[in-house]
Structures are given as C-alpha cells and as structure tokens.
C-alpha positions in Angstrom: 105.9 84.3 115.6 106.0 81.1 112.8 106.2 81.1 109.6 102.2 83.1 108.2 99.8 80.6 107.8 98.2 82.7 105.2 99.7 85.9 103.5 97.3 88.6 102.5 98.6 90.2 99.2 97.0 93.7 98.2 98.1 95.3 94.9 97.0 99.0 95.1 96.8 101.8 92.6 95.9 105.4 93.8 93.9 103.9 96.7 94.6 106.6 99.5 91.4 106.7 100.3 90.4 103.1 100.6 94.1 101.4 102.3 93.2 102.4 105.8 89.9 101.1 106.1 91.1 98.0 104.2 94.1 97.3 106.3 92.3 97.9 109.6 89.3 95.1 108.4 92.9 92.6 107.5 94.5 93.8 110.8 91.3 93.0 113.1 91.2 89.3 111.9 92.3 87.0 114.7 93.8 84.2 112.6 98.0 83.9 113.3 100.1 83.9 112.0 99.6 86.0 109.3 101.3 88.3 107.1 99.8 91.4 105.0 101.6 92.6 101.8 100.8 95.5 99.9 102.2 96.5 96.6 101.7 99.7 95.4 102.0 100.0 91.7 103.5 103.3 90.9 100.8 105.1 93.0 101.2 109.2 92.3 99.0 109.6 95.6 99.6 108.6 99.4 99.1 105.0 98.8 102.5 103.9 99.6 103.2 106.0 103.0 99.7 105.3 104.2 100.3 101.4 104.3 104.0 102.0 105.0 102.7 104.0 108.7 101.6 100.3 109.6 104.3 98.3 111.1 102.6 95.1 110.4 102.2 95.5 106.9 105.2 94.9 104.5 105.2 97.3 101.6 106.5 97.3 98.3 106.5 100.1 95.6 106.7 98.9 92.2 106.2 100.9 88.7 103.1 101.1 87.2 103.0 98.0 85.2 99.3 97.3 86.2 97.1 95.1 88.4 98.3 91.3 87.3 102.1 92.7 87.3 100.8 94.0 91.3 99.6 90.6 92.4 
C-alpha cells in the first residue's frame, strides 16, 4: 500500500460505547489508501483497547488535555 490518500483522525474521550460502531462505518469505506488515527485523550474507560483490537487503526493515548489538544 502508498502513501493514505486521506487520513481519518478521531480524538476520543470515554467513547467505549461509540468507537466500534464508528470505526466499523470508517473501515467499510472503499476509498485506498487510507489511514485511520485515533487519539484517545486520557480516556479512564475502554476507549483505548477497543480501537487498539483493530489492526488497521493506529492508536495513540495521550493525557487529558481536551478535544483541540486530541485533534
């Protein structure tokens, strides 16, 4: 695979119960290449491990510094 045409960034705060459903919509689209970041921002929940069972999806766990500091 090329460098990602577009990159899909997804900052995410406590959202276990609303990462699944949003990575599987990202992960059905057909465009490629594409790439689909999620940065969890000091999430105390299962935000983090959730998008971190998807092999597509690069993670990163950051403090909570809020949503801009996320994105």
């Amino acid at each position: 695979m090329g460098a990602p045409l577009v990159t899909a960034i997804m900052p995410a705060y406590n959202a276990e119960e609303f990462i699944a459903t949003s990575l599987q919509s990202l992960l059905a689209q057909d465009l490629s290449p594409f790439e689909i970041i999620v940065v969890d921002d000091g999430s105390s929940d299962g935000t983090a491990a959730i998008a971190e069972s998807y092999p597509r999806v690069q993670t990163i766990r950051a403090p909570h510094r809020g949503r801009a500091a996320a994105c």
